[in-house]
C-alpha positions as CSV (number, residue, x, y, z in Angstrom):
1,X,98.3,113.5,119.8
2,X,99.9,115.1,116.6
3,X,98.8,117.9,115.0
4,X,99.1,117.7,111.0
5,X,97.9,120.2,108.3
6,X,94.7,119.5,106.3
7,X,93.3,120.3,103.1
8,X,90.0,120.2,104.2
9,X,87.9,119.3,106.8
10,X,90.0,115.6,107.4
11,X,91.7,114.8,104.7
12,X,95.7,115.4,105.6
13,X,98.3,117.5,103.3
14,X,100.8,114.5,103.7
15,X,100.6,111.7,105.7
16,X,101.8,110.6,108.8
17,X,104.1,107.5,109.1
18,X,106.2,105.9,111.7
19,X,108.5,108.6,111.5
20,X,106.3,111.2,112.9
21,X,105.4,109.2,115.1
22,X,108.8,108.6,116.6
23,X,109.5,112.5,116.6
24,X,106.3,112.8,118.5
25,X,107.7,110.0,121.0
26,X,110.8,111.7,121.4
27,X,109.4,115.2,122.0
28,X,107.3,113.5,125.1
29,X,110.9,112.1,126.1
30,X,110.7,108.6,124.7
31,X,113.3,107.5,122.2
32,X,112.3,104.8,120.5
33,X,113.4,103.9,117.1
34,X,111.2,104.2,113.7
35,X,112.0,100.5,112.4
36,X,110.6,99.3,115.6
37,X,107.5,101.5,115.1
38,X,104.4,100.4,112.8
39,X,101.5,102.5,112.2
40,X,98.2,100.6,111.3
41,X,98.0,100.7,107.2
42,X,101.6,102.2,106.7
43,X,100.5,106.1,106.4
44,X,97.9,107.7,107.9
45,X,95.8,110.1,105.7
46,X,92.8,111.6,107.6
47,X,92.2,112.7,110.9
48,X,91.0,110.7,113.7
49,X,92.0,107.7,116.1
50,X,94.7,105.2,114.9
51,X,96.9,102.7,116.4
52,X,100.9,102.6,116.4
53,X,102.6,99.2,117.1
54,X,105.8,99.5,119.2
55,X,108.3,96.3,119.6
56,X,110.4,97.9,123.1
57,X,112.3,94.5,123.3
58,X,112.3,91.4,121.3
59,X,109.5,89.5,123.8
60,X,107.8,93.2,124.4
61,X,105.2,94.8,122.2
62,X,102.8,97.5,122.8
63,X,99.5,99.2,121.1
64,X,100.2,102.9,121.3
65,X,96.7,105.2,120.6
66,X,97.4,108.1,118.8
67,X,95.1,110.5,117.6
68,X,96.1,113.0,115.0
69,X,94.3,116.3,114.8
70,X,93.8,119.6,112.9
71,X,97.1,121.9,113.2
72,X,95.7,124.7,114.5
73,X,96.2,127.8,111.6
């Protein structure tokens, strides 16, 4: 889960991008590097379920779920 400001009910201030989403991996204790991170359409811009493609070795790739959320005010 990350937590992201909105402007309304799901429309986000920003956006999220690979690069939150490695911070948010390395905060659970992963490290895994943003070029080998892609989030589904680039940047995220509501709320709500996505997937994150993650390439952990040349032969290995993963779907990680992520679902970004209201930051709580």
């Amino acid at each position: 889960k990350i937590a992201a400001k909105t402007a309304d009910s799901s429309k986000l201030f920003g956006s999220i991008n690979n690069s939150d989403v490695a911070e948010a991996l390395a905060t659970a204790g992963y490290v895994v590097d943003k070029k080998f991170i892609k989030v589904e359409g680039g940047n995220i811009k509501r709320i709500g379920k996505y997937n994150a493609t993650i390439r952990l070795h040349r032969s290995v790739v993963i779907e990680l779920p992520i679902d970004i959320i209201a930051e709580a005010n």
